[in-house]
C-alpha positions in Angstrom: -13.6 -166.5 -8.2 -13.1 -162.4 -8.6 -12.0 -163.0 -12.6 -14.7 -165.4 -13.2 -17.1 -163.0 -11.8 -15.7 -159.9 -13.4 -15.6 -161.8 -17.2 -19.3 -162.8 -16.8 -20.3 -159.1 -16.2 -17.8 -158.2 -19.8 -19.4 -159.9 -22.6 -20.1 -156.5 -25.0 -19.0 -152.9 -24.2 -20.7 -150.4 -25.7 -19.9 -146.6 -24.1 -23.5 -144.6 -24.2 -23.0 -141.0 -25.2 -24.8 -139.3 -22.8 -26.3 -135.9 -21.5 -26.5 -133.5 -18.4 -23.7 -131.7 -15.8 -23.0 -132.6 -12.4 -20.3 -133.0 -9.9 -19.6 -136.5 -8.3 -21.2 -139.6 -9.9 -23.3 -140.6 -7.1 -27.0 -139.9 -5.7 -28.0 -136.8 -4.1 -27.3 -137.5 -0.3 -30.8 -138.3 0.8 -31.4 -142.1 0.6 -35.0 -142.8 1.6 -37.4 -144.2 -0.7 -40.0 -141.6 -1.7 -43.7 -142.2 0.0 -45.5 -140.9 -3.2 -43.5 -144.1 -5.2 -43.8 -147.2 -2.8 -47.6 -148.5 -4.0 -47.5 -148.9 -7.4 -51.2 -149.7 -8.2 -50.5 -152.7 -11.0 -48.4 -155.6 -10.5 -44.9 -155.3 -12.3 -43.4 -157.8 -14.7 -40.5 -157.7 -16.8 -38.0 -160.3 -17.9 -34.7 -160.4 -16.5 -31.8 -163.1 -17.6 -34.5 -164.8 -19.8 -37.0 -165.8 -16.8 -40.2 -163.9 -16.5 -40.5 -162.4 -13.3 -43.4 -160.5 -11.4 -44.4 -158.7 -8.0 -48.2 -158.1 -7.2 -46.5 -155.2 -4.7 -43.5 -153.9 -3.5 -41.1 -156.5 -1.5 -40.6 -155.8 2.1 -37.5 -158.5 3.0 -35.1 -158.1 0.4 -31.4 -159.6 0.4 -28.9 -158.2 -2.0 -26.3 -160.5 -2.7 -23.3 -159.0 -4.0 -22.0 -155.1 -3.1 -23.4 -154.0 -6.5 -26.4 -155.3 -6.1 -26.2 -153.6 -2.3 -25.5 -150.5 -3.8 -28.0 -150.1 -6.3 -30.4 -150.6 -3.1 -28.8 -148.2 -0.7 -28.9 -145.5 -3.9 -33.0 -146.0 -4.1 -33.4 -145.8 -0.3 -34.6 -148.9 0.4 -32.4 -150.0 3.3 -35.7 -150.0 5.8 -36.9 -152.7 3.2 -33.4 -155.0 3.4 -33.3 -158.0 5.9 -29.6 -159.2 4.9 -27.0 -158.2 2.3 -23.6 -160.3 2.0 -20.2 -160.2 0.0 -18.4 -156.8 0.0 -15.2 -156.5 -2.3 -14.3 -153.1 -1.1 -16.0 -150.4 1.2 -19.2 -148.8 0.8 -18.8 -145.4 -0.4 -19.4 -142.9 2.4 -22.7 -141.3 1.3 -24.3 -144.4 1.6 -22.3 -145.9 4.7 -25.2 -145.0 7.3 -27.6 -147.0 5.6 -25.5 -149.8 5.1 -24.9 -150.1 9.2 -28.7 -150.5 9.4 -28.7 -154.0 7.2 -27.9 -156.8 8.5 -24.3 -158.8 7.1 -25.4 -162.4 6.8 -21.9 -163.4 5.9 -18.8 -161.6 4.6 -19.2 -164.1 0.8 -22.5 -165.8 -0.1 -24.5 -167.0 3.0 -25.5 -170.7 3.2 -28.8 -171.2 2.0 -30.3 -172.2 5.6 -29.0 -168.6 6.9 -30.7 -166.7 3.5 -33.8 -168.6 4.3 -34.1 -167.8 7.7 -34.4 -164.7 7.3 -37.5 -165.0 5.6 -37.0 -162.7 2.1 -39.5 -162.1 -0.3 -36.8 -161.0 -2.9 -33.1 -161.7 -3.8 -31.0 -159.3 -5.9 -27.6 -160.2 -6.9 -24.8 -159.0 -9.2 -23.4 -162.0 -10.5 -25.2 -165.5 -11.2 -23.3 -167.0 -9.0 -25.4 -166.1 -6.2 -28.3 -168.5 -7.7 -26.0 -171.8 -7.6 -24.9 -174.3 -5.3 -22.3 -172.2 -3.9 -24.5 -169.2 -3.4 -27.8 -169.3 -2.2 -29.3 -171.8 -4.5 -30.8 -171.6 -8.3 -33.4 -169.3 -8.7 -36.1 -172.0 -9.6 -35.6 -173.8 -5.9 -36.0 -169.8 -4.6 -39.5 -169.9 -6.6 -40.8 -172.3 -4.8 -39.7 -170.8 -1.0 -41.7 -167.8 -2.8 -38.6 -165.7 -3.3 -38.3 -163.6 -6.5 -34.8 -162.9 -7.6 -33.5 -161.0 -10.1 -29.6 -161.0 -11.3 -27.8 -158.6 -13.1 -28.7 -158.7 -16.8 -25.0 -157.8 -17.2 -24.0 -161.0 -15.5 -27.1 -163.6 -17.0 -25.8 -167.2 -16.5 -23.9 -168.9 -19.3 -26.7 -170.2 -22.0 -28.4 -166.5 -21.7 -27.3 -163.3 -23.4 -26.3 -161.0 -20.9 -26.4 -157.2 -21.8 -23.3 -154.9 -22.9 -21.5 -153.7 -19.6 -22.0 -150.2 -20.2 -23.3 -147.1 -18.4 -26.8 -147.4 -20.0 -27.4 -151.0 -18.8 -26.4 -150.2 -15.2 -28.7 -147.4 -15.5 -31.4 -149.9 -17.1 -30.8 -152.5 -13.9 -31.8 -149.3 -11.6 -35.2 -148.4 -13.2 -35.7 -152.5 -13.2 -35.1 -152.5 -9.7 -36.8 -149.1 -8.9 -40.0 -150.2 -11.3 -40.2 -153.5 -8.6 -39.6 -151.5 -5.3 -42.2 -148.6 -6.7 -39.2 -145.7 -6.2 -39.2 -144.4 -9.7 -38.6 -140.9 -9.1 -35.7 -141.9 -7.1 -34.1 -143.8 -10.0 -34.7 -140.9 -12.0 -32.7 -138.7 -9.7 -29.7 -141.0 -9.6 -29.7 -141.7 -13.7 -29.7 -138.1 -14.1 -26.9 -137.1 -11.6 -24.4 -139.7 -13.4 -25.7 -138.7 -16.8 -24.9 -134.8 -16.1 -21.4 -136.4 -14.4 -20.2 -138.2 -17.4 -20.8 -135.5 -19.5 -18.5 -133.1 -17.3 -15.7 -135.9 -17.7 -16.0 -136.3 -21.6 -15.3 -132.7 -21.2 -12.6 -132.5 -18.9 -10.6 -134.7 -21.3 -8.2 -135.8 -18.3 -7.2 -138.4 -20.0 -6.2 -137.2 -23.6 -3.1 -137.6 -25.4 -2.3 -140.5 -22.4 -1.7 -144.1 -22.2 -3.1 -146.3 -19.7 -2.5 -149.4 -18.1 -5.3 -150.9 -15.8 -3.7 -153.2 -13.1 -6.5 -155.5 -11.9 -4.5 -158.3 -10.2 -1.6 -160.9 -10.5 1.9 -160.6 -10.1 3.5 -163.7 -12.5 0.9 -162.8 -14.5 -1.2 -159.3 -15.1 -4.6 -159.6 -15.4 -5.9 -156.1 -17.0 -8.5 -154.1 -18.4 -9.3 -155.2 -21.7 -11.3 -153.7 -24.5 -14.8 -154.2 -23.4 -16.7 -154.0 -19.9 -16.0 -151.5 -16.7 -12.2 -150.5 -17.5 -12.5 -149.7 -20.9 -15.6 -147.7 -20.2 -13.6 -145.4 -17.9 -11.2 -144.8 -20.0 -13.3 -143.8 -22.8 -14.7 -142.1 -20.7 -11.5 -139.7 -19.6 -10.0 -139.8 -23.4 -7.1 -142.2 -22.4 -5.7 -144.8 -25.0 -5.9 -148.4 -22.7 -2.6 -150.0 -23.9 -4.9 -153.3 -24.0 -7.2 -152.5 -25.5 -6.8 -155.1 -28.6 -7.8 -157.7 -25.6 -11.4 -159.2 -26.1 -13.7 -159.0 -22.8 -13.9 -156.9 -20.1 -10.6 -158.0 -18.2 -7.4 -160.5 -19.3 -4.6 -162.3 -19.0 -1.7 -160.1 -20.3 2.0 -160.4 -20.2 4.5 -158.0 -18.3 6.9 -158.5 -21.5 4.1 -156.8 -23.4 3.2 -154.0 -20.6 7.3 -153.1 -21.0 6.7 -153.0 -24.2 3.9 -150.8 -24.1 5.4 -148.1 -21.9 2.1 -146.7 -20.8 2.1 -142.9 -19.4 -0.3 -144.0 -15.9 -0.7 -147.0 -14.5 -4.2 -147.3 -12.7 -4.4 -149.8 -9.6 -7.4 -151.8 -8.4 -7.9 -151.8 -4.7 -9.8 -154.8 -3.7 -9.9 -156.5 -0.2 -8.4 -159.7 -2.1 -5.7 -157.7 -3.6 -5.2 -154.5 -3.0 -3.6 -151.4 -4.9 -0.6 -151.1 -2.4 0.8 -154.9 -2.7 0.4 -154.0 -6.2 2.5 -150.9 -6.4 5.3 -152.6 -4.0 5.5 -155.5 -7.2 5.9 -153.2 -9.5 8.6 -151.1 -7.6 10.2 -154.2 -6.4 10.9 -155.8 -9.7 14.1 -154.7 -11.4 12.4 -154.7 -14.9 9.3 -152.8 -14.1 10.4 -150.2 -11.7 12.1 -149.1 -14.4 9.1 -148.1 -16.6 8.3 -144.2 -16.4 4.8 -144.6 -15.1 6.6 -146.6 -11.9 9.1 -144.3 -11.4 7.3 -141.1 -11.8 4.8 -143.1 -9.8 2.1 -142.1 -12.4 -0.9 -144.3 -10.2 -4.3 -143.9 -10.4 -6.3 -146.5 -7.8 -9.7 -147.3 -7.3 -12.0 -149.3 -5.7 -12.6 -152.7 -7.6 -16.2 -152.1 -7.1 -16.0 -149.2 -9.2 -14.1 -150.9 -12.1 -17.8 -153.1 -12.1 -20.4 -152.0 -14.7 -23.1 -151.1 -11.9 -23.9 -148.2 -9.8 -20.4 -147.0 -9.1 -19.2 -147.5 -12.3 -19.8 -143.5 -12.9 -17.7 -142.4 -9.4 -14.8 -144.9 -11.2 -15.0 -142.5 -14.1 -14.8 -139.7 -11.8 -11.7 -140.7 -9.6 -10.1 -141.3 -12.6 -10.4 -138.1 -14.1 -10.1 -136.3 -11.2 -6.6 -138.4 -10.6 -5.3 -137.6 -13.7 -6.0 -134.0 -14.1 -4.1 -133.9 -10.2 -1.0 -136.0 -12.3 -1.0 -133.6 -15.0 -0.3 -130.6 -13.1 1.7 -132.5 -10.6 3.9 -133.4 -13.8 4.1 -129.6 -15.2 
């Protein structure tokens, strides 16, 4: 299930250039929705995933579906507006942990459809299309007709529909979507321009230059890495690193430990996901009598994150930042 979601969200990379300066890639601390936004005096329409969709006002009982799509929420301060959330890969990140424990968790994956209705939304946001399918809450035409709008990532569009690049500037074109819906444009505008002036600081930090990079997603017969397009390889454009995949097509694959040998990479970053985390990870590679032997294993060059931040979305920006941040420490630990 995680690799089929992850390669839906990885069809094109593209890696913005982008402006500003600021520290950490999150929203200012603050979380609720400005007043002045909330009553947008027109009825909003746009087109997401190839449907036409459209609110007369602002929804009131939203259910986000996926921890992106959770996140994006929390950052616009609409937790007083959620009546469910489900499927968390990783924690929440602090600043937004408060308003998390006032929404409702309707089940730890996708809830059955009885249990989404029942709680009577008016809107469904998810990350990946596989929230609007038999095993998530049902296909978004059914939802119509129980008058719920949804919207999915346009990042993660269902098969037959062109989803867009996984890149900074779509995730930051899925929070004015949302934030032009909800009425809380000012807000979006806050949050776009803190990870703008973030990413900027990074490109400039360089942390990453002159290194090679392995991205450990998952697997232990078989690696699955960051590949050449989506979340990973966004990151590590973003901190100057060379990804020693980065010939791969998509956002994550299948790889070969022969060929990570081969490749010697300097760091080895590790994904820490509730389903597989960063420390089983580093105990194969330390355990194997080929791999422990690679530099980056024995100089225990790591770099982990949370899976959710390895996701084109909201936290994609904080990825960027733990990385840097992470290297820079290795550098000088290494001197």
């Amino acid at each position: 299930m995680r690799h089929i979601r992850r390669t839906i969200l990885t069809t094109a990379l593209s890696l913005a250039v982008i402006t500003g300066a600021t520290a950490c890639a999150g929203a200012p601390e603050d979380t609720t929705a400005h007043s002045n936004d909330t009553a947008h005096p027109t009825p909003v329409a746009l087109t997401n995933c190839g449907r036409e969709i459209s609110v007369s006002k602002p929804p009131s009982r939203l259910v986000t579906l996926n921890q992106g799509a959770t996140q994006v929420a929390l950052a616009l301060g609409l937790q007083d507006r959620m009546v469910g959330t489900a499927y968390l890969d990783d924690a929440v990140p602090s600043r937004w942990a408060q308003a998390y424990q006032k929404v409702p968790v309707m089940a730890p994956k996708y809830p059955a459809k009885e249990t989404f209705l029942a709680a009577k939304p008016d809107m469904a946001y998810a990350t990946f299309a596989s929230a609007f399918t038999d095993k998530g809450v049902g296909d978004r035409d059914a939802l119509a007709k129980d008058s719920v709008t949804t919207y999915t990532s346009p990042m993660s569009c269902p098969k037959g529909t062109s989803s867009a690049p996984a890149s900074f500037d779509s995730a930051w074109a899925e929070v004015r979507d949302m934030a032009r819906i909800f009425g809380v444009q000012s807000r979006a505008d806050e949050v776009i321009e803190a990870q703008r002036t973030a990413i900027t600081k990074i490109h400039q930090a360089k942390a990453g230059a002159g290194r090679t990079v392995l991205w450990y997603d998952s697997g232990t017969d078989t690696p699955f890495v960051g590949a050449g397009k989506g979340g990973p390889q966004s990151i590590l454009d973003a901190v100057g690193a060379k990804n020693v995949f980065a010939d791969l097509d998509g956002g994550w694959a299948k790889a070969s430990w022969e060929k990570v040998v081969a490749a010697e990479p300097d760091v080895i970053v590790l994904i820490d996901a509730s389903w597989d985390t960063a420390a089983s990870k580093k105990a194969h590679l330390e355990a194997d009598p080929v791999l422990n032997k690679l530099d980056a294993v024995k100089n225990k060059a790591y770099v982990t994150i949370p899976f959710s931040e390895s996701n084109a979305g909201i936290t994609l920006a904080d990825g960027a930042q733990h990385v840097s941040d992470q290297l820079a420490a290795l550098k000088t630990s290494h001197e």
